[in-house]
C-alpha positions as CSV (number, residue, x, y, z in Angstrom):
1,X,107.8,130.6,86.8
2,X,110.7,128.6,88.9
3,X,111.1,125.8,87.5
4,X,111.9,124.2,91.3
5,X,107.8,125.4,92.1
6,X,107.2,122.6,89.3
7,X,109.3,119.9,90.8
8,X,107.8,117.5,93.0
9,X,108.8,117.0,96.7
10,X,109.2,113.7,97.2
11,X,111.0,114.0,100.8
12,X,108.7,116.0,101.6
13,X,105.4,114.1,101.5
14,X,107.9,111.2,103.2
15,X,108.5,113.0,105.6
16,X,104.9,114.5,106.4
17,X,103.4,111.3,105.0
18,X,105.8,108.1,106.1
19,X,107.0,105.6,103.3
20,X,103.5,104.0,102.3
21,X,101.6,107.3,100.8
22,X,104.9,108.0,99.3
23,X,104.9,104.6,97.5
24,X,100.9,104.9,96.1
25,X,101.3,108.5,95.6
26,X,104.3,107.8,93.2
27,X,102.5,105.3,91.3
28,X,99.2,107.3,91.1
29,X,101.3,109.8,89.7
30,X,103.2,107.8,87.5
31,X,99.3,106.2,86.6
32,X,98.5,109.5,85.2
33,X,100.9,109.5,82.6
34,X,99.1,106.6,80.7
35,X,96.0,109.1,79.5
36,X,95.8,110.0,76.4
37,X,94.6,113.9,77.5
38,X,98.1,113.9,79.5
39,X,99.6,112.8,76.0
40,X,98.0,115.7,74.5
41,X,98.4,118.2,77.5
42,X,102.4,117.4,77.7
43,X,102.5,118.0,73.9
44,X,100.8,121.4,74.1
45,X,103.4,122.3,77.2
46,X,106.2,121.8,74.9
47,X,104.5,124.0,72.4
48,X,104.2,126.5,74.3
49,X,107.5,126.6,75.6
50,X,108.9,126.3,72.0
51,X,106.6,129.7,71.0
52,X,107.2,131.4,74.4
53,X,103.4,131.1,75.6
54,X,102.1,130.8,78.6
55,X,100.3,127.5,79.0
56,X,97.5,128.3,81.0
57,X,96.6,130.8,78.5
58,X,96.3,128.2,75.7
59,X,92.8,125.8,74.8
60,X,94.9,122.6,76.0
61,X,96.6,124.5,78.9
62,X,93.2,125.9,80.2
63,X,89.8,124.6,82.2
64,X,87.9,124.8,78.7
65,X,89.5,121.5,77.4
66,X,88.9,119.0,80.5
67,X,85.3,120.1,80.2
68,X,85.7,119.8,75.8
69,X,88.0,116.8,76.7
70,X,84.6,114.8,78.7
71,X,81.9,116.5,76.3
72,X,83.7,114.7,73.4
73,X,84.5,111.4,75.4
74,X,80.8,110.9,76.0
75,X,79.4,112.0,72.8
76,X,81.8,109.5,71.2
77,X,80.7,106.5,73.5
78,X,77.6,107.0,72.9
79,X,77.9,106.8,68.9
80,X,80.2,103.4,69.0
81,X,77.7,101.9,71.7
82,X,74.9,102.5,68.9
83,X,77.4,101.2,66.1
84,X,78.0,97.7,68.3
85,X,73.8,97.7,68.8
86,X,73.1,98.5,65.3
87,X,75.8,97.7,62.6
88,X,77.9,94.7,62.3
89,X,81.2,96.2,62.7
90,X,84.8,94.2,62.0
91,X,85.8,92.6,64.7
92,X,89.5,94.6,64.5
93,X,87.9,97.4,64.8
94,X,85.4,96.0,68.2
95,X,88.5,95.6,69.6
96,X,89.5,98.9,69.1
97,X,86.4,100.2,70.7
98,X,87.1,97.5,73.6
99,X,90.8,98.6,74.5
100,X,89.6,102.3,74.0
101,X,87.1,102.3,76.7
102,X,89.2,100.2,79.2
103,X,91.7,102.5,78.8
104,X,89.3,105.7,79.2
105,X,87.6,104.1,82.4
106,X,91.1,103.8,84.0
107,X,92.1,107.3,83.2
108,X,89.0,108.8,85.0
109,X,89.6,106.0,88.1
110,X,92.7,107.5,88.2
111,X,92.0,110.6,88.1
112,X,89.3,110.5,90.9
113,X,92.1,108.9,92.9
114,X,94.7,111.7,92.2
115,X,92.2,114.4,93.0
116,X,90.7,112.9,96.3
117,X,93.9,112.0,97.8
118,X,97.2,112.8,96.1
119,X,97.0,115.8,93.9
120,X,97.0,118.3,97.2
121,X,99.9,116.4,98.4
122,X,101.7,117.1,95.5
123,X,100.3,120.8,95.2
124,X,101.8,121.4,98.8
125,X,105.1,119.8,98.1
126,X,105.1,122.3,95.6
127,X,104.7,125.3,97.4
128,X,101.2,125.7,95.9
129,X,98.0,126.0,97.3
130,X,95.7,123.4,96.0
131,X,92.5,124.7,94.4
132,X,89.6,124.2,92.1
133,X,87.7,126.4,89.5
134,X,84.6,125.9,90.5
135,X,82.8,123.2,93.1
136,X,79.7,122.9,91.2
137,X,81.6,122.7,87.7
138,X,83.6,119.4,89.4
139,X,80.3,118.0,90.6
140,X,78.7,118.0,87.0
141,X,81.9,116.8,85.8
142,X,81.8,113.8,88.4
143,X,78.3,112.9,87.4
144,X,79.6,113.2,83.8
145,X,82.0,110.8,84.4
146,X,79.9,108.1,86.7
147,X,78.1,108.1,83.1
148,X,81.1,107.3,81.3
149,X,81.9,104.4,83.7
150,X,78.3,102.8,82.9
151,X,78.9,103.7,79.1
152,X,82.5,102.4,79.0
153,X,81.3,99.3,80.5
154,X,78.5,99.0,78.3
155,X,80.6,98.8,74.8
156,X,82.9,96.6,76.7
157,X,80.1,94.0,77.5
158,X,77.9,94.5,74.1
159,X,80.7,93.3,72.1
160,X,81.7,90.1,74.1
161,X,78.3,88.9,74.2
162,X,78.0,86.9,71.7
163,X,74.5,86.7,69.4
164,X,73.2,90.0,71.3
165,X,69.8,90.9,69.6
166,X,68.3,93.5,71.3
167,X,67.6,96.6,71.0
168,X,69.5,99.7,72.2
169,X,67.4,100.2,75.2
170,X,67.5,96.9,76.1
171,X,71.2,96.4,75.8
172,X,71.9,99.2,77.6
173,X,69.5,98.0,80.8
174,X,71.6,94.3,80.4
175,X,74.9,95.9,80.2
176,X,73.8,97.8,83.4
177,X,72.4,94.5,85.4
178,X,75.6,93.1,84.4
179,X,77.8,96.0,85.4
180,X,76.1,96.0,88.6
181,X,75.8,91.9,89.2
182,X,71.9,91.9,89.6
183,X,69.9,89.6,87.7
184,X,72.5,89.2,85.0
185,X,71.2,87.4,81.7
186,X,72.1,84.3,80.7
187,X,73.9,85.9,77.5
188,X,77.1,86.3,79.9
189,X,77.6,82.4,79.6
190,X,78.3,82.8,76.0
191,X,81.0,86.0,76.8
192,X,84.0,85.5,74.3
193,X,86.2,87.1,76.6
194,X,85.4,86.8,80.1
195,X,88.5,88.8,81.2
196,X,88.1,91.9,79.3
197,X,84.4,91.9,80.9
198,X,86.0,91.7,84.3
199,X,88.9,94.2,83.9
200,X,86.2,96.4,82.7
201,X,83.8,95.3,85.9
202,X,86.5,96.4,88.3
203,X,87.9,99.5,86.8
204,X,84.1,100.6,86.7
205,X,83.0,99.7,90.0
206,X,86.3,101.3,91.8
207,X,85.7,104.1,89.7
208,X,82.3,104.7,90.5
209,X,82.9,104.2,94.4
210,X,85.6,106.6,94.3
211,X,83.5,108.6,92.3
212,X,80.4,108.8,94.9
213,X,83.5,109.7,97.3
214,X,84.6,112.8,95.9
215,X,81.1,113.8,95.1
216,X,80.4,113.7,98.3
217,X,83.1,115.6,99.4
218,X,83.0,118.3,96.6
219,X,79.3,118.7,97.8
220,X,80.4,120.2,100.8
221,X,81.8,122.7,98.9
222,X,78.7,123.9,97.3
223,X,77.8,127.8,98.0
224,X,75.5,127.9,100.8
225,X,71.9,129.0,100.0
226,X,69.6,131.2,102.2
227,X,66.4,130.3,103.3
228,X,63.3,132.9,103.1
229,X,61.6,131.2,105.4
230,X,62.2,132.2,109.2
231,X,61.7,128.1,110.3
232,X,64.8,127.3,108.6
């Protein structure tokens, strides 16, 4: 492949786009660099290269590791949320857990971003034509992901509140009133870190909101279906 098809147009989207979609394309883009499945993505590219292989021909290259990539995110989430509910674990590694989820949270916000808004630019100032596998494979991934906000959230909050005894049902409905600002329990007085449970708030509610966004526009995109009935 040219390498110049890979190489971003900057002047063009200036040009098309004026000065201030340049600007917050730019940083979107340089946003999506700080993802750990870019990290591992941009590894596999230079692997490939090295051996001679095409990348989209390769696990990490191909549309079977963004949907392995989500699978594994949630089924891990789901296993440290019931570590936090049910086993004291060191605080060191909370933290962990903590800095891991933020970080997860943002790279799906981003994400949503870059594929509502800037990833067509980009595609076009390529040369390329932007395109999707599948319309109803993005909107389970969306819904997957509007999950993972809730969940991300929800280790974040369990392990600030301090002397949370509940169980995991319970937990999970307080981190959501929480999440969502709605009759919020009183246990949020007694947060050790306030901020973390804010940076965690925000990055989860943007997310989500963009996330009803390009559901709503992926919808549109759904195959049409017949109707046997002559009235409709």
């Amino acid at each position: 492949m040219n390498q110049d098809q890979n190489k971003i147009n900057w002047a063009l989207i200036r040009k098309e786009e004026g000065y201030i979609v340049l600007t917050v394309c730019f940083l979107f883009h340089c946003l999506s660099k700080v993802s750990v499945f870019q990290w591992i993505r941009e590894l596999n590219k230079c692997i490939c290269t090295c051996r001679g292989k095409e990348v989209s021909k390769s696990f990490f290259g191909g549309y079977n590791f963004p949907e392995f990539w989500v699978l594994c995110n949630m089924l891990c989430g789901i296993i440290v949320y019931i570590l936090l509910v049910y086993v004291q674990v060191p605080r060191v590694l909370g933290w962990i857990f903590v800095a891991l989820a933020i970080m997860r949270a943002f790279e799906i916000m981003v994400y949503h971003v870059n594929v509502l808004l800037f990833d067509p630019l980009i595609a076009h100032s390529k040369g390329k034509d932007y395109a999707i596998k599948s319309s109803t494979r993005m909107l389970v991934l969306l819904l997957c992901n509007m999950f993972e906000y809730v969940l991300c959230f929800s280790i974040v909050y369990l392990f600030c509140v301090e002397g949370m005894n509940a169980s995991f049902w319970q937990s999970f409905t307080m981190s959501i009133s929480a999440f969502l600002n709605i009759d919020a329990p009183n246990a949020t007085q007694n947060l050790l870190s306030n901020t973390w449970v804010a940076v965690a708030r925000i990055e989860s509610i943007i997310g989500v909101f963009m996330n009803l966004i390009c559901i709503a526009r992926f919808i549109n995109m759904l195959p049409e279906v017949k109707s046997i009935s002559s009235n409709q």
